[in-house]
Biopython code that builds the backbone (N, CA, C, O; Angstrom):
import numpy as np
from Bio.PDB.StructureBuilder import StructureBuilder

atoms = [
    (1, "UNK", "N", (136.972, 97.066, 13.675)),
    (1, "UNK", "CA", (137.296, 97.867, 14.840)),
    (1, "UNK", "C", (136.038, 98.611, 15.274)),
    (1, "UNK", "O", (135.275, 99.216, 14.521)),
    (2, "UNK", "N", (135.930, 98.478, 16.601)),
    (2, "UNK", "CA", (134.615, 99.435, 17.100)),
    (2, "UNK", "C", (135.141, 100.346, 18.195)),
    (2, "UNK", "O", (136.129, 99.946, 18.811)),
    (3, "UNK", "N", (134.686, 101.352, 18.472)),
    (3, "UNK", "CA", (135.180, 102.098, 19.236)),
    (3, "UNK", "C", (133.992, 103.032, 20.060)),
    (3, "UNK", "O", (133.093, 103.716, 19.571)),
    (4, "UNK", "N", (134.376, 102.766, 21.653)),
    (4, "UNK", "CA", (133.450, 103.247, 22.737)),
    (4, "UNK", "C", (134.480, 104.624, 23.391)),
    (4, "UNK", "O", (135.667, 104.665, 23.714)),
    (5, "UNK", "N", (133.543, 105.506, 23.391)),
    (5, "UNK", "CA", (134.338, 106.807, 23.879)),
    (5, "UNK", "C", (133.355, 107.194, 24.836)),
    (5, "UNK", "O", (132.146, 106.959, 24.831)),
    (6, "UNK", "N", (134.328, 108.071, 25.983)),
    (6, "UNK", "CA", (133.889, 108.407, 27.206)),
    (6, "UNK", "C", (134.272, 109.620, 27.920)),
    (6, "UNK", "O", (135.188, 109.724, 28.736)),
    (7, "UNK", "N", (133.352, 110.653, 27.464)),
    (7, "UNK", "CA", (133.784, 111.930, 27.869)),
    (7, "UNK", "C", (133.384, 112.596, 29.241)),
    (7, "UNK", "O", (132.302, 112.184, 29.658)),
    (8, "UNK", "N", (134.067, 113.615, 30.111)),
    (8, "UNK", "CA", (134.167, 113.709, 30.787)),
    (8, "UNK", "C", (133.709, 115.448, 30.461)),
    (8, "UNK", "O", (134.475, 116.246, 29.921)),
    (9, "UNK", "N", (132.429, 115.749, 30.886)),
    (9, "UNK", "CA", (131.722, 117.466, 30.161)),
    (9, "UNK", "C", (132.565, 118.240, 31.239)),
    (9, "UNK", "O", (132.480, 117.666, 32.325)),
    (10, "UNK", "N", (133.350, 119.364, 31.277)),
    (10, "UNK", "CA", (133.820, 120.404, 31.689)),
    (10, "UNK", "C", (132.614, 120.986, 32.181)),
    (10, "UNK", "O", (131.637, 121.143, 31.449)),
    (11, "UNK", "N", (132.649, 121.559, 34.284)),
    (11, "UNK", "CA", (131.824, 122.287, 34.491)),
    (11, "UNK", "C", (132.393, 122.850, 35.698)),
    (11, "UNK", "O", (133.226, 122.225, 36.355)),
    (12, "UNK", "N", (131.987, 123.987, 36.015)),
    (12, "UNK", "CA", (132.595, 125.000, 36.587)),
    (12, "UNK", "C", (132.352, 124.070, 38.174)),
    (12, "UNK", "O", (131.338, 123.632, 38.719)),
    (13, "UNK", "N", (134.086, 124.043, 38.610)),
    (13, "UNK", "CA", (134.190, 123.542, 39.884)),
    (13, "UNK", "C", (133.871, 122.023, 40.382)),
    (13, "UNK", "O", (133.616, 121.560, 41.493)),
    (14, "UNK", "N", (133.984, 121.498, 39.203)),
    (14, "UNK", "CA", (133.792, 119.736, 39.447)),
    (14, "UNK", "C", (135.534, 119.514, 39.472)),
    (14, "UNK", "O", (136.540, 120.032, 38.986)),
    (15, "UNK", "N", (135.214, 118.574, 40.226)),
    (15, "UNK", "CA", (136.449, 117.819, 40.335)),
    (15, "UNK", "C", (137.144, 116.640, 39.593)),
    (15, "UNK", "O", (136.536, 115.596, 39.833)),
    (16, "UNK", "N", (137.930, 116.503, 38.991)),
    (16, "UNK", "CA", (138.673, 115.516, 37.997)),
    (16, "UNK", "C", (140.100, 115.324, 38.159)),
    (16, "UNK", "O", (140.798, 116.258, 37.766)),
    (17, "UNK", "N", (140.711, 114.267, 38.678)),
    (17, "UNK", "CA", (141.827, 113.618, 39.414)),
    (17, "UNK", "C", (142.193, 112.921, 38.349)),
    (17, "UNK", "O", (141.821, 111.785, 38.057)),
    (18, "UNK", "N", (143.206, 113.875, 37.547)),
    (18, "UNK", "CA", (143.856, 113.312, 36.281)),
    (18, "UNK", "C", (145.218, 112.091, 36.753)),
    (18, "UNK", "O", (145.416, 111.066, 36.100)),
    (19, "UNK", "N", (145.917, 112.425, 37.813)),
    (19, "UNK", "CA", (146.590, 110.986, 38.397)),
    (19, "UNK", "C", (145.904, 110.084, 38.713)),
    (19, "UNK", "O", (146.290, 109.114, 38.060)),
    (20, "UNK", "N", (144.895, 109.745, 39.494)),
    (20, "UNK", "CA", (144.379, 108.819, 39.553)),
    (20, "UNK", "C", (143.236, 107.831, 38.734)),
    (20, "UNK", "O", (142.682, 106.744, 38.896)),
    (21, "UNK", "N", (143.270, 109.095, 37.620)),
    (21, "UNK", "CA", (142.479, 108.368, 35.987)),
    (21, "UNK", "C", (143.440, 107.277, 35.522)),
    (21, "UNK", "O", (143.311, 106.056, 35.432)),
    (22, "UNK", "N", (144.375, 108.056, 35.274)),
    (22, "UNK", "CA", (145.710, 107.417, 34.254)),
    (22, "UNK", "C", (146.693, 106.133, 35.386)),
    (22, "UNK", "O", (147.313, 105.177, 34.920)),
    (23, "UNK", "N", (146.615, 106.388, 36.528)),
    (23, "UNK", "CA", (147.344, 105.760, 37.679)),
    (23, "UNK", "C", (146.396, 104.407, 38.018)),
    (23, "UNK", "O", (146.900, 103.305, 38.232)),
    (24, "UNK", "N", (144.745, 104.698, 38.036)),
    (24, "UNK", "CA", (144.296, 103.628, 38.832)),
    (24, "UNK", "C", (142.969, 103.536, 37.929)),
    (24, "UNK", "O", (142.797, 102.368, 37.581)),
    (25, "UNK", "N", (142.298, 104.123, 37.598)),
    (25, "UNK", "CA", (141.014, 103.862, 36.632)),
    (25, "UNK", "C", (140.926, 103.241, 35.580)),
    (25, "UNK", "O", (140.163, 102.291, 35.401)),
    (26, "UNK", "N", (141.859, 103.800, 34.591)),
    (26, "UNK", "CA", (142.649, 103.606, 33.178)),
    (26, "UNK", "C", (143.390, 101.660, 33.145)),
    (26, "UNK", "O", (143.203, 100.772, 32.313)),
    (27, "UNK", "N", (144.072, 101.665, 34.206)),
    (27, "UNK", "CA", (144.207, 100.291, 34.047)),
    (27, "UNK", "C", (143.042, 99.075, 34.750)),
    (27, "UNK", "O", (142.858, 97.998, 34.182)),
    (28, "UNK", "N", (142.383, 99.421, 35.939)),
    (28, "UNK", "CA", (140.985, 99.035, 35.976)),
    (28, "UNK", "C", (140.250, 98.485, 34.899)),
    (28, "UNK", "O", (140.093, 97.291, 34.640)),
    (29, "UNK", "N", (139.764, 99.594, 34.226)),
    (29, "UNK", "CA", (139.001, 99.589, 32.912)),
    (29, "UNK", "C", (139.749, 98.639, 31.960)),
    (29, "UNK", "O", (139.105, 97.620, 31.711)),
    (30, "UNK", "N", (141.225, 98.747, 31.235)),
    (30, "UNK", "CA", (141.883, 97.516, 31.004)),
    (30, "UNK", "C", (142.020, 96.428, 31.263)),
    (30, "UNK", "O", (142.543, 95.628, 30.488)),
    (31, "UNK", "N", (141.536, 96.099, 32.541)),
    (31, "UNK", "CA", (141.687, 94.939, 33.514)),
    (31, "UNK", "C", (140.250, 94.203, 33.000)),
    (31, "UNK", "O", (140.392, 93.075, 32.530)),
    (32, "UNK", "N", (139.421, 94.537, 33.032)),
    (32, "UNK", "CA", (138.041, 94.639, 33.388)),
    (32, "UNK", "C", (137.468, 94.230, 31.523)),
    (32, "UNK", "O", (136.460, 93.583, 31.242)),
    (33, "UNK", "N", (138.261, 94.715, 30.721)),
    (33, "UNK", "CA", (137.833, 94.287, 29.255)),
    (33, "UNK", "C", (138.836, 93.912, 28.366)),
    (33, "UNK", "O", (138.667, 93.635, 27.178)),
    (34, "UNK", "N", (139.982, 93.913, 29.034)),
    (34, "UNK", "CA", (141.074, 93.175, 27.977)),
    (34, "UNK", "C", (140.342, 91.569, 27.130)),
    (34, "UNK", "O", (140.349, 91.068, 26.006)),
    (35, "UNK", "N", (139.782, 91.256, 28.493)),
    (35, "UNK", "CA", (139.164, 89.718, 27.892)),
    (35, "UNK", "C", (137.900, 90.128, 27.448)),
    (35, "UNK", "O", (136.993, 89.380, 27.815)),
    (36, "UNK", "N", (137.535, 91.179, 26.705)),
    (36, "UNK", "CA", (136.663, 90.957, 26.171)),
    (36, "UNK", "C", (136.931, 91.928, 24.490)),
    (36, "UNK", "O", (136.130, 92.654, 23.903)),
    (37, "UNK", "N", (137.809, 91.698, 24.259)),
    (37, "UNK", "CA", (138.226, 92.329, 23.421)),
    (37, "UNK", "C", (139.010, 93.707, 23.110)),
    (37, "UNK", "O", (139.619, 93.981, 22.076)),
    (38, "UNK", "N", (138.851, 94.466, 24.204)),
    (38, "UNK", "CA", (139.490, 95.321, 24.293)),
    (38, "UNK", "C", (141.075, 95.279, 23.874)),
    (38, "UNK", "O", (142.053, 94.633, 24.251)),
    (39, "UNK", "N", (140.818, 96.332, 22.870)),
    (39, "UNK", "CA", (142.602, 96.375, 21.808)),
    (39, "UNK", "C", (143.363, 97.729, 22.431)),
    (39, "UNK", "O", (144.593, 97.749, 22.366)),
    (40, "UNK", "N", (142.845, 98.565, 22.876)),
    (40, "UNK", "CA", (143.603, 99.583, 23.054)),
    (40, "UNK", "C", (142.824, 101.122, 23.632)),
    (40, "UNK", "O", (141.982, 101.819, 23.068)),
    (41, "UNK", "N", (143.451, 101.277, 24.881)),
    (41, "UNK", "CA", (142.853, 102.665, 25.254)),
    (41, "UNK", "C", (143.654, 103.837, 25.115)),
    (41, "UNK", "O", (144.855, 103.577, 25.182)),
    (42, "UNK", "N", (143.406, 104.936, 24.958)),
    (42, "UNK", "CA", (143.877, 106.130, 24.859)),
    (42, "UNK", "C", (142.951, 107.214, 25.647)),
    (42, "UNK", "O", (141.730, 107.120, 25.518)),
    (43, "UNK", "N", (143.461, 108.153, 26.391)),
    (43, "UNK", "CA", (143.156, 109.252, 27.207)),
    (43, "UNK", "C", (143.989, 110.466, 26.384)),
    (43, "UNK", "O", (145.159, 110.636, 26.043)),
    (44, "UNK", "N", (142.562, 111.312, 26.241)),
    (44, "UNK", "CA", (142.900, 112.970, 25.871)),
    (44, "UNK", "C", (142.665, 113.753, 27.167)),
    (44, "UNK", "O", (141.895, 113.495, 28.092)),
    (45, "UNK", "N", (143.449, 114.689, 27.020)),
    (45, "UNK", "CA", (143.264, 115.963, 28.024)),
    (45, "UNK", "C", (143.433, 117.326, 27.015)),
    (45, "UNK", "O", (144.621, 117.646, 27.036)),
    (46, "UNK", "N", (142.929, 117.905, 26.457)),
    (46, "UNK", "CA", (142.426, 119.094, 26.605)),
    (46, "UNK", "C", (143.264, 119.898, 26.549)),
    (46, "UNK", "O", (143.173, 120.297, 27.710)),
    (47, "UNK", "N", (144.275, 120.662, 25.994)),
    (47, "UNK", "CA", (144.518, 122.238, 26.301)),
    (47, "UNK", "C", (144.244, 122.893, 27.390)),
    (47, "UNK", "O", (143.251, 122.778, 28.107)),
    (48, "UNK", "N", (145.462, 123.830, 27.542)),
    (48, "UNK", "CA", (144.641, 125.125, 28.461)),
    (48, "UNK", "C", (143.765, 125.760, 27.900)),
    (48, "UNK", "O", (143.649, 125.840, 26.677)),
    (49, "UNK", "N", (142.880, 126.409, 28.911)),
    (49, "UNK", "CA", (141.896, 127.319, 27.885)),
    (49, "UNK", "C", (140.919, 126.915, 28.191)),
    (49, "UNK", "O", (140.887, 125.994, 29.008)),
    (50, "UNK", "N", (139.439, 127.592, 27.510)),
    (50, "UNK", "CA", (137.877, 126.746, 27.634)),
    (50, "UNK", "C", (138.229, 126.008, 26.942)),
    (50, "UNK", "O", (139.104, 126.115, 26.083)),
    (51, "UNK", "N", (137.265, 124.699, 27.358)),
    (51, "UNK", "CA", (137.263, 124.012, 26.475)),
    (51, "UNK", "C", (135.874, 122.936, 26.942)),
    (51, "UNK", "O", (135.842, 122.734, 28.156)),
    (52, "UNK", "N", (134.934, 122.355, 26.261)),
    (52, "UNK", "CA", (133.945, 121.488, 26.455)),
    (52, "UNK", "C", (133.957, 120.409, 27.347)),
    (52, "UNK", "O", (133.138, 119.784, 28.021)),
    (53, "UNK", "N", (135.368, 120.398, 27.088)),
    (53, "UNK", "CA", (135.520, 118.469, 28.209)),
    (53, "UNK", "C", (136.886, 118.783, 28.849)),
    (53, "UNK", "O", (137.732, 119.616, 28.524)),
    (54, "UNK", "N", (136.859, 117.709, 30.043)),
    (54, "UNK", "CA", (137.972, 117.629, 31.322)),
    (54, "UNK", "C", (138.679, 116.110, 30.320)),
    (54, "UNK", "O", (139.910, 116.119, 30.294)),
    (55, "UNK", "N", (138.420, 115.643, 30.026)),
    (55, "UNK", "CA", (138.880, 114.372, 29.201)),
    (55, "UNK", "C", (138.077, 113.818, 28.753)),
    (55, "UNK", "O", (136.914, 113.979, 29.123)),
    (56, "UNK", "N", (138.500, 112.782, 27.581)),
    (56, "UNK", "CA", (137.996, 111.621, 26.549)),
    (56, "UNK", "C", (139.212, 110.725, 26.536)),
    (56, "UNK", "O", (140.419, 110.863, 26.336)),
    (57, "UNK", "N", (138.151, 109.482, 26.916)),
    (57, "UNK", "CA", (138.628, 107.887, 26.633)),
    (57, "UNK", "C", (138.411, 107.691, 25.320)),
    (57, "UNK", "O", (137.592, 108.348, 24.676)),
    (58, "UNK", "N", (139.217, 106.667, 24.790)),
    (58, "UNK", "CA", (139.065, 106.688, 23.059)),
    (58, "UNK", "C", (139.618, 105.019, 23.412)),
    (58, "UNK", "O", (140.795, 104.734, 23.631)),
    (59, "UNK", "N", (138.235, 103.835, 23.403)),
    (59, "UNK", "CA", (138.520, 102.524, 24.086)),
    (59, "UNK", "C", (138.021, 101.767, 22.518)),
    (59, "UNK", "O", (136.890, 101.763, 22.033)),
    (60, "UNK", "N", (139.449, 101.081, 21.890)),
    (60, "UNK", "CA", (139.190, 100.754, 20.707)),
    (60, "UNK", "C", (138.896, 98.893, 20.969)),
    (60, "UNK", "O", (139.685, 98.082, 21.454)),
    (61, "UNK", "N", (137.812, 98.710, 20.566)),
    (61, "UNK", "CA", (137.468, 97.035, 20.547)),
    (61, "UNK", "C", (137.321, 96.266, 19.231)),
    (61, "UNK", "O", (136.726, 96.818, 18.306)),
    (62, "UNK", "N", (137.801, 95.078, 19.083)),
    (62, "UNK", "CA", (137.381, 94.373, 17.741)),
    (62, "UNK", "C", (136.171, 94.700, 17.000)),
    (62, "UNK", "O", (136.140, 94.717, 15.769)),
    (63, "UNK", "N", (135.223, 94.946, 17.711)),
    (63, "UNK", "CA", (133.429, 94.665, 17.269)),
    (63, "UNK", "C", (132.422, 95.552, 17.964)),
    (63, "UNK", "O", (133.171, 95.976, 18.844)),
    (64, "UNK", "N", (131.774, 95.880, 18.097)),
    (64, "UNK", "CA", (130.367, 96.194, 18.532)),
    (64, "UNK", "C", (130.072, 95.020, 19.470)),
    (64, "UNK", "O", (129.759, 95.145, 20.654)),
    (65, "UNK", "N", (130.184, 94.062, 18.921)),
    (65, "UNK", "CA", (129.653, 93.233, 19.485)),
    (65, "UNK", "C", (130.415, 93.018, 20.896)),
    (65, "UNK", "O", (129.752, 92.914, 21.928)),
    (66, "UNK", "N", (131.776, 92.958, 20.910)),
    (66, "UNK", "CA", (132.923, 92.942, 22.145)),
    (66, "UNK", "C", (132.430, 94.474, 22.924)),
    (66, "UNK", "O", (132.619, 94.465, 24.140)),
    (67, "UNK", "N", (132.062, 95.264, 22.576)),
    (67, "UNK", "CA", (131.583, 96.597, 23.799)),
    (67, "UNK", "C", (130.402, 95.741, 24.347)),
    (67, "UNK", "O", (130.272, 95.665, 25.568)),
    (68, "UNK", "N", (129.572, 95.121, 23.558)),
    (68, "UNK", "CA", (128.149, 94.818, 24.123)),
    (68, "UNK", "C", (128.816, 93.814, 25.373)),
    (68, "UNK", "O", (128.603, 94.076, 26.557)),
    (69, "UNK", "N", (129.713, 92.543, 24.908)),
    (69, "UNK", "CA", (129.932, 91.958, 26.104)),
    (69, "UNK", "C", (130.461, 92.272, 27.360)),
    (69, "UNK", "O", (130.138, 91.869, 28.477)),
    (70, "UNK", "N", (131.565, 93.273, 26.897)),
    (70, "UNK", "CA", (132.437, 93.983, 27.874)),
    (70, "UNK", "C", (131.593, 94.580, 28.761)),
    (70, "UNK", "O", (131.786, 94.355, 29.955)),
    (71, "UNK", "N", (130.469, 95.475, 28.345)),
    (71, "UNK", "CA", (129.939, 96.417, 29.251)),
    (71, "UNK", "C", (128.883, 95.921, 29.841)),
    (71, "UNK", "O", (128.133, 96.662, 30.477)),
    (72, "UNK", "N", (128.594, 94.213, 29.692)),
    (72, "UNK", "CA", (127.280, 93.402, 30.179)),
    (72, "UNK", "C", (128.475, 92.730, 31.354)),
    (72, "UNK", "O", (128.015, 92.363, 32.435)),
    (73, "UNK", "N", (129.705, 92.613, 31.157)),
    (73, "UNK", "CA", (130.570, 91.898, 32.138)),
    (73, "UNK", "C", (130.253, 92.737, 33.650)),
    (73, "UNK", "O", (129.814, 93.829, 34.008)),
    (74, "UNK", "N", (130.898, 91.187, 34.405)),
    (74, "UNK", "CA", (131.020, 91.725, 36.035)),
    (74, "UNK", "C", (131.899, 92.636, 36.469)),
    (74, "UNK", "O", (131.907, 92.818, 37.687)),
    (75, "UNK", "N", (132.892, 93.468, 35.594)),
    (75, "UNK", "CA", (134.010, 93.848, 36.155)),
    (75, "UNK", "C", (133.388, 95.581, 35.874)),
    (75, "UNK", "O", (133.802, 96.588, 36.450)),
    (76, "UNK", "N", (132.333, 95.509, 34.855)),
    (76, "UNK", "CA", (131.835, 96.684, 34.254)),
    (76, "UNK", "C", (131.337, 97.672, 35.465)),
    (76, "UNK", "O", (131.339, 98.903, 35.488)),
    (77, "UNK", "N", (131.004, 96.945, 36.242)),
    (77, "UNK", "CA", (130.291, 97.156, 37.598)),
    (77, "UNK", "C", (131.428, 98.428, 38.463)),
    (77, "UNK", "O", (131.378, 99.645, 38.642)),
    (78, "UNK", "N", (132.260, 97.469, 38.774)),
    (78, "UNK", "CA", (133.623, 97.969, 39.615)),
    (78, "UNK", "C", (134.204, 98.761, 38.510)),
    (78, "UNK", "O", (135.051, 99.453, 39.075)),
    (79, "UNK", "N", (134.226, 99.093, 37.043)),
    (79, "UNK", "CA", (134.615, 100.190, 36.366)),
    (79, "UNK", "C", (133.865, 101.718, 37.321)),
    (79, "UNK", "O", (134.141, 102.665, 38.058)),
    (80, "UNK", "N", (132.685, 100.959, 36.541)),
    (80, "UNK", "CA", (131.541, 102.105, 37.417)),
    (80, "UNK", "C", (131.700, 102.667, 38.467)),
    (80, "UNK", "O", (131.996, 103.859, 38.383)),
    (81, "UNK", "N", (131.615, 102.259, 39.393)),
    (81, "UNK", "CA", (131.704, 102.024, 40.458)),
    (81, "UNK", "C", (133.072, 103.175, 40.894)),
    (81, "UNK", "O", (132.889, 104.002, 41.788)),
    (82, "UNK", "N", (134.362, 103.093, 40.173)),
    (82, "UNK", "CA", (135.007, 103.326, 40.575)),
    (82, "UNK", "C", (135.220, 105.351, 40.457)),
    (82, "UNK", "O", (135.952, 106.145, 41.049)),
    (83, "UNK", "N", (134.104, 105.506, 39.337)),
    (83, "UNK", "CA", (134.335, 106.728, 39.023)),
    (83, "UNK", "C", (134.118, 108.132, 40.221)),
    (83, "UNK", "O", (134.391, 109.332, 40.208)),
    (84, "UNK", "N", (133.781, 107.631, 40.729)),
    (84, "UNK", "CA", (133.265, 108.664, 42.174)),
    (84, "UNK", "C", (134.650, 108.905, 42.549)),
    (84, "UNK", "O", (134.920, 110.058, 42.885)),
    (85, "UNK", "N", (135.838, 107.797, 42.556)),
    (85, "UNK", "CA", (137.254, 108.136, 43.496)),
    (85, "UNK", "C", (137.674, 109.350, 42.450)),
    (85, "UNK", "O", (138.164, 110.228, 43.161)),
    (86, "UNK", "N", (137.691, 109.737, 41.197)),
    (86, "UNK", "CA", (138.393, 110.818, 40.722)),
    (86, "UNK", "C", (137.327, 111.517, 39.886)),
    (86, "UNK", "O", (137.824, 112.279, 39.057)),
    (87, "UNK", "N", (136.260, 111.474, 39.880)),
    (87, "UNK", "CA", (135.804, 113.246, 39.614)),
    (87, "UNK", "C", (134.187, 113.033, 40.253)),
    (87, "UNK", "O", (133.956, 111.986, 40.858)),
    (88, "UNK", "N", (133.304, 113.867, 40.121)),
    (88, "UNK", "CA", (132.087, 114.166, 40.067)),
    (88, "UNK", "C", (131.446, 114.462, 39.011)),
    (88, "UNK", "O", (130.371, 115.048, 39.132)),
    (89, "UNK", "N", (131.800, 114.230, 38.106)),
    (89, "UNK", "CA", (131.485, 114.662, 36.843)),
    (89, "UNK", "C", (130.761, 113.654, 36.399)),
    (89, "UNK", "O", (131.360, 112.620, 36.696)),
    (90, "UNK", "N", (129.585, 113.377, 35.729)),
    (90, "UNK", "CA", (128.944, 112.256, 35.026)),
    (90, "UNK", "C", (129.470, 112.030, 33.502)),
    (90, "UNK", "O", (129.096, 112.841, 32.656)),
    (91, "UNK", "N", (130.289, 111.002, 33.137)),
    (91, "UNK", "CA", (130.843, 110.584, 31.527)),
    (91, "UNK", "C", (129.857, 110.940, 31.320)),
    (91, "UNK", "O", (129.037, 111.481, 32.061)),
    (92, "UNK", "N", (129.801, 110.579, 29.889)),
    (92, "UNK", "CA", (129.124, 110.717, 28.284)),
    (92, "UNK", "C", (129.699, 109.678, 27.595)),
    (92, "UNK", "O", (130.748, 109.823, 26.967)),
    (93, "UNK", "N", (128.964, 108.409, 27.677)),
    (93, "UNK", "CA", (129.271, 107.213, 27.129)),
    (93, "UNK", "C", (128.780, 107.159, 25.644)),
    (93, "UNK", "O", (127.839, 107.940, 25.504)),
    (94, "UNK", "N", (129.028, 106.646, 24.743)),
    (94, "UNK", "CA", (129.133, 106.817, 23.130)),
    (94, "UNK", "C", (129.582, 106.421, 22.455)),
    (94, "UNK", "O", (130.801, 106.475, 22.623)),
    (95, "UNK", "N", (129.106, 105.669, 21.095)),
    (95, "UNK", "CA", (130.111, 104.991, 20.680)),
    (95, "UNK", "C", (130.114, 105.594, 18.998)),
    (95, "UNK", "O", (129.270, 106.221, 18.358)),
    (96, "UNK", "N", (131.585, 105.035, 18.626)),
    (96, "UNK", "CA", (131.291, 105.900, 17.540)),
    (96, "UNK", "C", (130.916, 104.630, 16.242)),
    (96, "UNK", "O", (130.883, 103.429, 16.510)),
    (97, "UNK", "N", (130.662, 105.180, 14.877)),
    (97, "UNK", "CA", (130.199, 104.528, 14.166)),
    (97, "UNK", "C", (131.104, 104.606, 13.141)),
    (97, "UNK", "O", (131.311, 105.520, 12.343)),
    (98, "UNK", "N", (131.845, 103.050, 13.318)),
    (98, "UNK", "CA", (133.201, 102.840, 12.595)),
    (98, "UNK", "C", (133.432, 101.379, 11.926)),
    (98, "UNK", "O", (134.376, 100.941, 11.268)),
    (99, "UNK", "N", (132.317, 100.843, 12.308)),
    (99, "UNK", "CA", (132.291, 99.659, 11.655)),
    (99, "UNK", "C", (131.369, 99.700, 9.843)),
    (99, "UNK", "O", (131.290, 98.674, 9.167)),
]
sb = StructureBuilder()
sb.init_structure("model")
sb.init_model(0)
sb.init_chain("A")
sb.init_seg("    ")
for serial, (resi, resn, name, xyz) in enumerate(atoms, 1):
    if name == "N":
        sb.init_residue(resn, " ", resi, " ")
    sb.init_atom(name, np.array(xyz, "f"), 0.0, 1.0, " ", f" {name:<3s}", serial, name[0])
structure = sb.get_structure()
């Protein structure tokens, strides 16, 4: 199991469109790497309160090697691409070390 996470840094007055993460991004991104291994996504949100981040993706793949293809794919593009429709915020792409 390898796992690519994607955080979203909390900053005063950015915008983050939690329906349209979970409504239209979230399955995008599924769309876009199911065929490449992609096993399973999960979205955190945060508590009320301060807190460091507006959300984290938690995008679990067979391998290391399946993120490398996934995120070299054509659809990786139009993931990208798509993040401007729900926040301004720049991710924090990362992967963790689980293999």
């Amino acid at each position: 199991m390898a796992t690519l996470i994607v955080s979203y840094p909390a900053a005063k007055g950015a915008r983050f469109d939690r329906d349209y993460y979970l409504a239209t991004h979230l399955p995008l991104a599924r769309a876009a790497w199911s065929g490449f291994g992609l096993q399973s996504a999960e979205v955190l949100f945060p508590a009320a309160g301060p807190t460091p981040l507006v959300a984290m993706a938690i995008l679990r793949f067979r391998a290391q090697a399946d993120i490398d293809a996934a995120l070299s794919s054509p659809g990786t593009a139009k993931v990208l691409g798509d993040v401007a429709n729900f926040t301004d915020i720049a991710p924090t792409i990362f992967r963790a070390d689980d293999e």
